[in-house]
DOTI-836349 format. One record per atom (N, C-alpha, C): residue number from 1; atom name; residue in three letters; y, z, x. Coordinates in nm, 4 decimals, always signed. Layout:
<pts>
   seq   atom   type         c2         c3         c1
   NUM     CA    Ala          Y          Z          X
...
</pts>
This chain:
<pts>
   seq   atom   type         c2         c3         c1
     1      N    Unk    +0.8847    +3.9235    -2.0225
     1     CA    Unk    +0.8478    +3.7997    -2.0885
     1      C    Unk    +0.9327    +3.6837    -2.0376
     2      N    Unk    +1.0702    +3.7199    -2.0105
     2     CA    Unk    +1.1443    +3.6012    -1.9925
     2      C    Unk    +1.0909    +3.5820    -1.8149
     3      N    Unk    +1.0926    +3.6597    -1.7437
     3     CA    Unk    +1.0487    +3.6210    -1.6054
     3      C    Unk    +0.9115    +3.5191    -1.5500
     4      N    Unk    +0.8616    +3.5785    -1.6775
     4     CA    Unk    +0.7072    +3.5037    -1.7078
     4      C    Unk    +0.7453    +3.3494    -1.7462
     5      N    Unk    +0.8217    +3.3241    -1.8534
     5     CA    Unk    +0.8527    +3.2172    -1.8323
     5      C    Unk    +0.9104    +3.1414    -1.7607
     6      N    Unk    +1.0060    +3.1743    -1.6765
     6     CA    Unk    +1.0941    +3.1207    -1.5452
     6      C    Unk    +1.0134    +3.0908    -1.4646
     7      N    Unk    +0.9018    +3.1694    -1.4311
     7     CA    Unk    +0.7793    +3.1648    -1.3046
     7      C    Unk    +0.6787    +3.0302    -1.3865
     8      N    Unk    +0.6497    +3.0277    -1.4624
     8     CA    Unk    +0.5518    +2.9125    -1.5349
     8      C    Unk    +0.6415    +2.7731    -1.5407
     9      N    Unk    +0.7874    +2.7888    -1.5558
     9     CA    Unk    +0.8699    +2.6356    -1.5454
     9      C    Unk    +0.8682    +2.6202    -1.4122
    10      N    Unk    +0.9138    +2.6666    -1.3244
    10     CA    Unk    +0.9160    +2.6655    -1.1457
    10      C    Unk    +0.7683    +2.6165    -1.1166
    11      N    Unk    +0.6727    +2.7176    -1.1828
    11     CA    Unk    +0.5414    +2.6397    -1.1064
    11      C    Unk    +0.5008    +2.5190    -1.1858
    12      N    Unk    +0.5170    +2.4575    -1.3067
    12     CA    Unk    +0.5334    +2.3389    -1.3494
    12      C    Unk    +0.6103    +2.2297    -1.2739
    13      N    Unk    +0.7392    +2.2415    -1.2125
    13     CA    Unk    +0.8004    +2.1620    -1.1459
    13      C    Unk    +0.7411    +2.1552    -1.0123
    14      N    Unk    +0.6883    +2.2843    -0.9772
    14     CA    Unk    +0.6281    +2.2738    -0.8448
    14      C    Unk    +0.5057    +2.1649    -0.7830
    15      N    Unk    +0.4111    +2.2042    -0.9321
    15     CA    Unk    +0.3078    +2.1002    -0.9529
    15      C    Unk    +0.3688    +1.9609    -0.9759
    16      N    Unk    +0.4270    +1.9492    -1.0276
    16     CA    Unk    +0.4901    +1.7783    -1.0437
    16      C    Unk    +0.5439    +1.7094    -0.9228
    17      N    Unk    +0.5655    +1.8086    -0.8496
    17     CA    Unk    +0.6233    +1.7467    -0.7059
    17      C    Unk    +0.4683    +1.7276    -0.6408
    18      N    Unk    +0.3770    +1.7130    -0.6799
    18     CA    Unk    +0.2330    +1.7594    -0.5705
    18      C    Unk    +0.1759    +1.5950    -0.6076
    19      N    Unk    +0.2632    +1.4431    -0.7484
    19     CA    Unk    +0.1948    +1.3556    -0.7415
    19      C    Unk    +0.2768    +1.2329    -0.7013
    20      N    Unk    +0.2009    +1.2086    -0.6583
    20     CA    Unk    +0.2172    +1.0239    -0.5766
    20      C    Unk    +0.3344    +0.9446    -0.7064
    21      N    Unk    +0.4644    +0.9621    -0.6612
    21     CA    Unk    +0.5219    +0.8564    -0.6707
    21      C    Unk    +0.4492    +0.6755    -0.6791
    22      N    Unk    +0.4003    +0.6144    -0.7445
    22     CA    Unk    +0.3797    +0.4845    -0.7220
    22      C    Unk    +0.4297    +0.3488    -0.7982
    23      N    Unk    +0.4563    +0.2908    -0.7433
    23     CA    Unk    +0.5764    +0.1616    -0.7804
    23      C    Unk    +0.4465    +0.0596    -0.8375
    24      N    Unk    +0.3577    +0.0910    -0.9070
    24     CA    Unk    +0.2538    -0.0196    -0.9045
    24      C    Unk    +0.2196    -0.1213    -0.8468
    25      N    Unk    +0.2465    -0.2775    -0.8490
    25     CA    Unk    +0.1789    -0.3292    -0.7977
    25      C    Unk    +0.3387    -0.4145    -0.7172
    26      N    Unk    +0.4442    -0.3314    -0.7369
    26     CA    Unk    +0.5817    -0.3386    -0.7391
    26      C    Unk    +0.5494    -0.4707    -0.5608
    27      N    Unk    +0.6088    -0.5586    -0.5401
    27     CA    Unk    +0.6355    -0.6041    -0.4446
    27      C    Unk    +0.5047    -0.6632    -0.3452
    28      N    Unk    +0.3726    -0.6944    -0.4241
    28     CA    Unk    +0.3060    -0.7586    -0.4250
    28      C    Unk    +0.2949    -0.8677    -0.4373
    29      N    Unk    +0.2204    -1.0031    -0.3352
    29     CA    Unk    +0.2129    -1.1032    -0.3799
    29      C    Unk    +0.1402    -1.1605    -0.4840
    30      N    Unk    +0.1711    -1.2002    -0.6025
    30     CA    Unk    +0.0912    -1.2383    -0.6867
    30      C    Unk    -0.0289    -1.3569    -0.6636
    31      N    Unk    +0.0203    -1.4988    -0.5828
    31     CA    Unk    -0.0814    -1.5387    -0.5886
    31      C    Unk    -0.0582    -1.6014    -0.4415
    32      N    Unk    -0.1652    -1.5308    -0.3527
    32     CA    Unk    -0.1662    -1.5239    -0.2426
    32      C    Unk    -0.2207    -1.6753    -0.1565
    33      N    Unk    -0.1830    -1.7414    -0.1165
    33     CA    Unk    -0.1979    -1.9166    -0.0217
    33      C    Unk    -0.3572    -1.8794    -0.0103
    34      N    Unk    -0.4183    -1.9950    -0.0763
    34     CA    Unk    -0.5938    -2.0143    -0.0326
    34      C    Unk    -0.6117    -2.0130    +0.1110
    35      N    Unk    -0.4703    -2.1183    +0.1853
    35     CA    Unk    -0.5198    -2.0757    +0.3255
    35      C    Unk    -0.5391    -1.8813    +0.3897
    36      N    Unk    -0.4494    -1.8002    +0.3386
    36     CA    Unk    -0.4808    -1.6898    +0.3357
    36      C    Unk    -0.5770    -1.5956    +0.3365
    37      N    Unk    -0.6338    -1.6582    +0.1961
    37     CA    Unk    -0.7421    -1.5879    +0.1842
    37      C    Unk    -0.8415    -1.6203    +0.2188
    38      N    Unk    -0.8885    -1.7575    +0.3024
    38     CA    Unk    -0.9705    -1.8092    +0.3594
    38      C    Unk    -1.0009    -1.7212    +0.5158
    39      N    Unk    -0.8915    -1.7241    +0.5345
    39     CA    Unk    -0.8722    -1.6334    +0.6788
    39      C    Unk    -0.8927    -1.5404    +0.6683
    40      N    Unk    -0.8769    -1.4349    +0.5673
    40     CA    Unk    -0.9013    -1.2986    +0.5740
    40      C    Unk    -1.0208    -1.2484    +0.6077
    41      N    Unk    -1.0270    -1.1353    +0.6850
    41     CA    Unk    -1.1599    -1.0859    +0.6656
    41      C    Unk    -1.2398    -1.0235    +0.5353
    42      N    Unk    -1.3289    -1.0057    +0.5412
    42     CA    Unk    -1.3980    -0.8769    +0.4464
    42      C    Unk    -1.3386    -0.7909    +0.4488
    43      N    Unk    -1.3517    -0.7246    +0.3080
    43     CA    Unk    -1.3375    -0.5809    +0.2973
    43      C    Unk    -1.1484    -0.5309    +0.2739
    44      N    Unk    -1.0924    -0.6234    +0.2354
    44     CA    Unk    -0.9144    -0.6397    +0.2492
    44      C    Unk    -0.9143    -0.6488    +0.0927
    45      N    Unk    -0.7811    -0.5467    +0.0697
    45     CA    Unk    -0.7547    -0.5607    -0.0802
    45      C    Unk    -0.6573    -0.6688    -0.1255
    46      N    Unk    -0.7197    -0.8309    -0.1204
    46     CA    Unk    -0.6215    -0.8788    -0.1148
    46      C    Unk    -0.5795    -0.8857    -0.2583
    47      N    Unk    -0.5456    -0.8047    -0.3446
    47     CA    Unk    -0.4825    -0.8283    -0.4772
    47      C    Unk    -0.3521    -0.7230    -0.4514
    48      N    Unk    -0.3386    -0.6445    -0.2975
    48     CA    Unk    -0.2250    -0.5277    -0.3276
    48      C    Unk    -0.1585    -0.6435    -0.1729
    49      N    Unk    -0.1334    -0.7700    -0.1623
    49     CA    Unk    -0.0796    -0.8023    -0.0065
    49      C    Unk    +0.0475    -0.8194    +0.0061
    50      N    Unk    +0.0979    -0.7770    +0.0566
    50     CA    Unk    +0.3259    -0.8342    +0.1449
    50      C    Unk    +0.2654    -0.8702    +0.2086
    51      N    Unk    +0.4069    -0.9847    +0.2203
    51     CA    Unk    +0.4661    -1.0312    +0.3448
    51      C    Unk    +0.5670    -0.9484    +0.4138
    52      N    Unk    +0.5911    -0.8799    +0.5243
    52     CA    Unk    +0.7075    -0.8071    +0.5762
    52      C    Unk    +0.7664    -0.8932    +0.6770
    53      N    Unk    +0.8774    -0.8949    +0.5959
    53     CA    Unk    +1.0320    -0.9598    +0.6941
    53      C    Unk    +1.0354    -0.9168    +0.8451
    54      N    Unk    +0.9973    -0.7810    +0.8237
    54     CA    Unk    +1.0221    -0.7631    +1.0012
    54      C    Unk    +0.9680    -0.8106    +1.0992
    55      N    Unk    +0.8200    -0.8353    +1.0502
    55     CA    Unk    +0.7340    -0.9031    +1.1647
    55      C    Unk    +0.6929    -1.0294    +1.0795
    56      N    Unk    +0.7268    -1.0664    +0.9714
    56     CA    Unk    +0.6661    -1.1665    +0.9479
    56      C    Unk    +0.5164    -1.1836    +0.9203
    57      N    Unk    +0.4166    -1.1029    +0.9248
    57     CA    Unk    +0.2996    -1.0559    +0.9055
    57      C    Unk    +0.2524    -0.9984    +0.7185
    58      N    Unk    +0.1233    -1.0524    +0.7186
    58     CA    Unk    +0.0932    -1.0303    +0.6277
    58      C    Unk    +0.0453    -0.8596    +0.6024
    59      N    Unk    +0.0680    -0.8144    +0.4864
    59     CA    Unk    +0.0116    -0.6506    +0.5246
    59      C    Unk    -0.0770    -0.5661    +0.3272
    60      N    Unk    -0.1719    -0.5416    +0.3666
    60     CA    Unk    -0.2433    -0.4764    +0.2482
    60      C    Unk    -0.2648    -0.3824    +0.2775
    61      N    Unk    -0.2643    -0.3220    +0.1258
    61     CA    Unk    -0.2612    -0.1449    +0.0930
    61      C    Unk    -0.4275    -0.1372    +0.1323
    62      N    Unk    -0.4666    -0.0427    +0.1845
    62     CA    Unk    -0.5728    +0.0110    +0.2417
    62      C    Unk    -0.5621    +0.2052    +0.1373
    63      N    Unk    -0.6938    +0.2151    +0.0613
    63     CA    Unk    -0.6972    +0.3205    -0.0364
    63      C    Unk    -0.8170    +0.4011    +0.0268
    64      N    Unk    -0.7899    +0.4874    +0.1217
    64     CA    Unk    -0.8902    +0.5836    +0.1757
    64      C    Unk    -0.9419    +0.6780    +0.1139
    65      N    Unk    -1.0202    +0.7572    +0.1775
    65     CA    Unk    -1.0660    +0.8902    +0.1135
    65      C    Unk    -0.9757    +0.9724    +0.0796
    66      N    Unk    -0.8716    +0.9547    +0.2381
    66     CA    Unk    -0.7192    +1.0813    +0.2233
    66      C    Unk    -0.6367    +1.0142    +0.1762
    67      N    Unk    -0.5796    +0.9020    +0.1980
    67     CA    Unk    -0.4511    +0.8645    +0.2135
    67      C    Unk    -0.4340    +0.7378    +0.1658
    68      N    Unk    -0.3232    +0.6672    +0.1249
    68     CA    Unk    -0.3603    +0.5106    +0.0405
    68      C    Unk    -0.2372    +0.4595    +0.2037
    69      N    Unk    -0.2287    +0.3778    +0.2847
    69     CA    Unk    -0.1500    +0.3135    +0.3338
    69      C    Unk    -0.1850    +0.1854    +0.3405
    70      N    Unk    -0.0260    +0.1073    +0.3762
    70     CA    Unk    -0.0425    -0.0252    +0.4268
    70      C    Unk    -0.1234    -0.0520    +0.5675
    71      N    Unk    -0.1814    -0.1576    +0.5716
    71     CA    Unk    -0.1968    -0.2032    +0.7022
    71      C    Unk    -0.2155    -0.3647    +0.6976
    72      N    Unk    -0.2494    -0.3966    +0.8533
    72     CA    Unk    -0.2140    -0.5510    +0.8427
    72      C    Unk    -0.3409    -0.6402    +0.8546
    73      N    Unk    -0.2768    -0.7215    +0.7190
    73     CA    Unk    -0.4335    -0.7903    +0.7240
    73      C    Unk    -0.4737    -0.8818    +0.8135
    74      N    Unk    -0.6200    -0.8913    +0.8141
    74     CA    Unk    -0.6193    -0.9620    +0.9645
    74      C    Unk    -0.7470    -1.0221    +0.9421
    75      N    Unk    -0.7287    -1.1437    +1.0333
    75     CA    Unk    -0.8807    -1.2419    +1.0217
    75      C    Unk    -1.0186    -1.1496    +1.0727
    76      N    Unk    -1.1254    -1.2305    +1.0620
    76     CA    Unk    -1.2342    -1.1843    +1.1067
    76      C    Unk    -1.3095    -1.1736    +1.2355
    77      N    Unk    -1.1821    -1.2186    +1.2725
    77     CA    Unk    -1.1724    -1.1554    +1.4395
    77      C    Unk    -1.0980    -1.0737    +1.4928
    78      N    Unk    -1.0224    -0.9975    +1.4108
    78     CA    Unk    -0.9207    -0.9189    +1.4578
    78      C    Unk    -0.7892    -0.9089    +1.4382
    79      N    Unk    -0.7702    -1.0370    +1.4529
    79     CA    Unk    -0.6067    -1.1104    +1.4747
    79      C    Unk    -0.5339    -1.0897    +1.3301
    80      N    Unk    -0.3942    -1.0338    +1.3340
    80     CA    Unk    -0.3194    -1.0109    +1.2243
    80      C    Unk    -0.2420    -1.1576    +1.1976
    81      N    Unk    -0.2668    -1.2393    +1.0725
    81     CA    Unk    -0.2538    -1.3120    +0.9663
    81      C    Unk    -0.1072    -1.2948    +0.9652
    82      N    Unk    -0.0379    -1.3789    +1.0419
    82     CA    Unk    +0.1431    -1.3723    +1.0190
    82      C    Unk    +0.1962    -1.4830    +1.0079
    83      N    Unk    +0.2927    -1.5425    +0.9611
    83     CA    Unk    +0.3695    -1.6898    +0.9364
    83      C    Unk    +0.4591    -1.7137    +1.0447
    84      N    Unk    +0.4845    -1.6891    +1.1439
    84     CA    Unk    +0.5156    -1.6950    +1.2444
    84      C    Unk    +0.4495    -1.6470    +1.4057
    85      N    Unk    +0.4296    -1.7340    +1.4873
    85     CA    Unk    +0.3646    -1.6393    +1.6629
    85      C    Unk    +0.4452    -1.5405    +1.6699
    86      N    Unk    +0.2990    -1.4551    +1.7116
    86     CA    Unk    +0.3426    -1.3003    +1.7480
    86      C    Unk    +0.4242    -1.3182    +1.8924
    87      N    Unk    +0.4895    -1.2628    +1.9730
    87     CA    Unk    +0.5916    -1.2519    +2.1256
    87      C    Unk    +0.5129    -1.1770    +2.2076
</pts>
């Protein structure tokens, strides 16, 4: 009986390690420059967007079938939306 329970807490903790950590809407811009969103293309979540320091580029959470990542948002031609020229 007691092993039974040791094996049911372990696989409880086991399962808890199996969900997505998420910081909500943690480090999001709240209200994103009209010029921004003018530029954006379709289809961009712009309610989840950073700015990243490193490149200076704008970047939105993209929520797939598999996987939720960032990527960089970009006009409707392609071009990634940054506050500074790219090098």
């Amino acid at each position: 009986m007691k092993s039974r329970l040791i094996l049911l807490i372990i696989g409880l903790f086991g399962l808890g390690a199996c969900t997505a950590a998420t910081g909500g809407n943690a480090g999001f811009i709240r209200n994103l420059p009209e010029e921004i969103v003018a530029m954006a293309a379709p289809n961009q979540d712009l309610n989840s967007v950073q700015l990243k320091e490193t490149d200076g580029c704008y970047w939105y959470r993209h929520s797939g079938p598999v996987e939720t990542t960032m990527l960089p948002l970009r006009t409707a031609e392609g071009r990634p939306i940054c506050t500074r020229p790219q090098a």
